[in-house]
C-alpha positions, 0 to 999 in steps of 0.5 A: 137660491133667491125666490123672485116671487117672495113664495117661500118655496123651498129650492131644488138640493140639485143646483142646475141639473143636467137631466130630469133624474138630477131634480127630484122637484121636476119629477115629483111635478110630473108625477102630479100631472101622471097620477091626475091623468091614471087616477082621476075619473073619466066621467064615463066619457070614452073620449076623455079615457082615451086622452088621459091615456095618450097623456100619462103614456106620453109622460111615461116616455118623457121619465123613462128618456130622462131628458135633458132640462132646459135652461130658461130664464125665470120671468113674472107678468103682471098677474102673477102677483096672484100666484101666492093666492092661488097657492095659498087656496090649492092647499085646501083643495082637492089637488093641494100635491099638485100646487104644492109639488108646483110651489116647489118649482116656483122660482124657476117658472117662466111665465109668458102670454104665447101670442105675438098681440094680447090685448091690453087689459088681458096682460094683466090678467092672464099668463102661462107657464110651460113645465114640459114640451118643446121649449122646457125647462123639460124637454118633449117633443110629444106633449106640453104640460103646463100651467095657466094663471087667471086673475079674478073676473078675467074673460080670456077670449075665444080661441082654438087650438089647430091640430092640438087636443087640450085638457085643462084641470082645475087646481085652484079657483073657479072657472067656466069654459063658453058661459056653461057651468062652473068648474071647481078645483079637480075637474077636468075639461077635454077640448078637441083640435080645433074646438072654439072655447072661451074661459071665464074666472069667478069675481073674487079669487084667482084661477089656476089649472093644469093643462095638456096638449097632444099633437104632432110635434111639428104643431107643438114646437109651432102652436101658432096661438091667437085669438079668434075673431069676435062674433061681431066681426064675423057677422060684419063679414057675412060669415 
């Protein structure tokens, strides 16, 4: 199988598997996200101990279904010509199995921007790719489990998720989420439904994290993404 992004990722021994048990990549992949969301801390917060069970719950589901795997067509953007950076830094960092268990599946990943407008600037620096959900390759009606990649210095613009409970863990790089802290590799950020946040990546390197999102499946198969109005625009409209 041919690698379209030159990563050296070594292929699937299943060539285009009919359900998850035929691709034991997939499953390690998802494996990655159960052991990120059963063993890693909760910071004493009973929040984030509730979300991280409803997640791992909800990945039990998908294995024990053995779903079937979508055929999606494997696409790049712009900023994914970071991704064999971003690699190269998870191996030294804390979740180096889940970059490499990632690796594995590079050459089957669809990178996509999800809104109906991106601002210009933006498409090259920003893209996401969905490993499990309502649009696959593994197929759930329950969560969306995927990734989000960030070139350096790139302000992704505030937003909100409707009805949809999001976490996001740090694989590679650093981050920031509404000007508070920096986030580095391993830490998790939990944002309610509805939750206005906005994420800044650090100058010199690229920005990789995992992500979950819990909703109704409705909402899932429909996120209906977009940004929200800027500050400046509200203050005009006397909001």
């Amino acid at each position: 199988m041919t690698d379209p992004y030159h990563l050296g990722a070594a292929p699937d021994l299943t060539c285009d598997p009919d359900h998850l048990a035929d691709s034991p990549s997939w499953i390690y992949l998802l494996r990655e996200f159960q052991f990120l969301y059963r063993d890693g801390s909760d910071g004493g917060s009973t929040a984030i101990r509730s979300h991280r069970k409803r997640v791992r719950e909800a990945i039990s589901i998908i294995l024990d279904a053995n779903p079937a795997i979508l055929s999606r067509t494997p696409s790049v953007q712009p900023v994914t010509a970071h991704l064999p950076r971003a690699f190269d830094l998870g191996r030294r960092a804390a979740l180096s199995s889940m970059s490499a268990a990632l690796e594995r599946v590079s050459d089957r990943l669809t990178w996509e921007f999800g809104y109906a407008k991106v601002p210009k600037p933006l498409e090259k620096k920003y893209a996401y790719c969905e490993v499990a959900g309502p649009q696959g390759p593994i197929h759930s009606d329950r969560l969306i489990l995927g990734f989000v990649l960030f070139a350096p210095s790139t302000t992704y613009p505030q937003h909100s998720h409707h009805d949809i409970e999001e976490s996001y863990i740090s694989v590679c790089g650093a981050w920031s989420e509404n000007q508070t802290a920096v986030y580095a590799p391993g830490s998790l950020i939990l944002n309610s439904a509805g939750t206005e946040h906005r994420i800044t990546t650090g100058r010199t390197d690229p920005c990789l994290l995992a992500y979950a999102w819990i909703g109704p499946s409705e909402r899932l198969a429909a996120p209906a993404m977009k940004f929200s109005r800027s500050s400046k625009a509200r203050t005009r409209e006397g909001i």
